[in-house]
Steps between C-alpha positions, in 0.01 A plus 500: 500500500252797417179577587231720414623681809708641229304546245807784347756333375810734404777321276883656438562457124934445489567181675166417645297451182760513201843368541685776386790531756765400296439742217450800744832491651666439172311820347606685823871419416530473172356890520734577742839383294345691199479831669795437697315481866668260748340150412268390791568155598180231473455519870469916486250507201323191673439715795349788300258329311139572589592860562400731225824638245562790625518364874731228314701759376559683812651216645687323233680862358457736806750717293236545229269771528331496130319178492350484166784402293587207718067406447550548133784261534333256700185488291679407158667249712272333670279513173685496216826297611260204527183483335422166616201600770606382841291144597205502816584284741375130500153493651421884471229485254325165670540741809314776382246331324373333813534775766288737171230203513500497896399864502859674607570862359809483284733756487872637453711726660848514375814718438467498144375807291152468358636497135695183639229318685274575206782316288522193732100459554470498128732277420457260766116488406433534851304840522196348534557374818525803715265758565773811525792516485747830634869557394778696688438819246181502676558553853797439722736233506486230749561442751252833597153365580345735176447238217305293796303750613381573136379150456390452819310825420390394214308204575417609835632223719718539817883410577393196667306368150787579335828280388839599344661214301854589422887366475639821640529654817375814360189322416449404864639800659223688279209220673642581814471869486170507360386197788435253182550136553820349281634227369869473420571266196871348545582450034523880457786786549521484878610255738273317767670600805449851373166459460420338830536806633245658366270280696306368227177279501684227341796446267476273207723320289248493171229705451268215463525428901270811448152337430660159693219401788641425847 
């Protein structure tokens, strides 16, 4: 499906690469009956994920100005109330290995904070895949164009040698603005029709129809 007419390769992390859906929405509302927020239904916290917490935030408690005692919340729940590390999904490690060995730049760009990508990469012993990585603490959150543009930037290729692989909207909404190829993949937080709209280059069902050949 890819070529080296691509050669930048720009993976979500939640629901693209680590199946970690589930636990997300149940730290989202397990946070919220704690502090006594309105509980977010799956569907609402399934629509924010991909954007970074504070954009989360704005839409889940609009009534909440002060955001960092919902994030200090959050974190112990999403960290602590499980410590069982979230699984990859089937095929992602076969995946990378072969696009590394046919010469693709590797990277990330996700909604997490660096201290929580760091955590991930680490223990997922998948660091050494990707050649940088950037986190939502680090520029703006999808879907704005910035985190792209730094990677594009940094290894000085163009939109059109560029492809977003991610199972949000956000995610392809962020290819579009920046003029990036996409490809919508149909196992993560949002739904296909949703994605489809995003005109993507292709939408997959597992991550392995990546290094498929026609």
């Amino acid at each position: 499906m890819l070529t080296l007419d691509t050669p930048l390769i720009v993976f979500d992390w939640d629901g693209t690469l680590m199946d970690s859906t589930g636990r997300i929405v149940s730290a989202m509302q397990t946070t919220a009956r704690n502090l006594k927020l309105p509980i977010p239904s799956d569907d609402e916290v399934r629509a924010i994920i991909g954007l970074s917490l504070g954009n989360c935030y704005r839409q889940l408690f609009p009534e909440v100005d002060d955001h960092d005692w919902i994030t200090e919340e959050y974190r112990y729940q999403y960290v602590e109330g499980d410590k069982t590390p979230s699984p990859m999904f089937e095929g992602v490690e076969d995946v990378l290995t072969k696009l590394k060995n046919d010469g693709y730049y590797l990277t990330v760009a996700t909604g997490k904070a660096r201290h929580g990508l760091d955590r991930v990469l680490n223990e997922s012993k998948l660091k050494h895949f990707f050649d940088t990585t950037i986190a939502s603490d680090e520029s703006n959150s999808k879907p704005d164009p910035a985190m792209l543009h730094t990677l594009m930037k940094h290894f000085d290729v163009k939109p059109e040698e560029t492809v977003m692989v991610g199972d949000t909207t956000h995610d392809l909404k962020m290819a579009q603005n920046a003029g990036t190829h996409s490809v919508g993949v149909t196992y993560g937080a949002h739904k296909v029709e949703l994605l489809k709209q995003h005109a993507p280059l292709a939408i997959i069902d597992d991550i392995r129809q990546l290094i498929k050949q026609k």
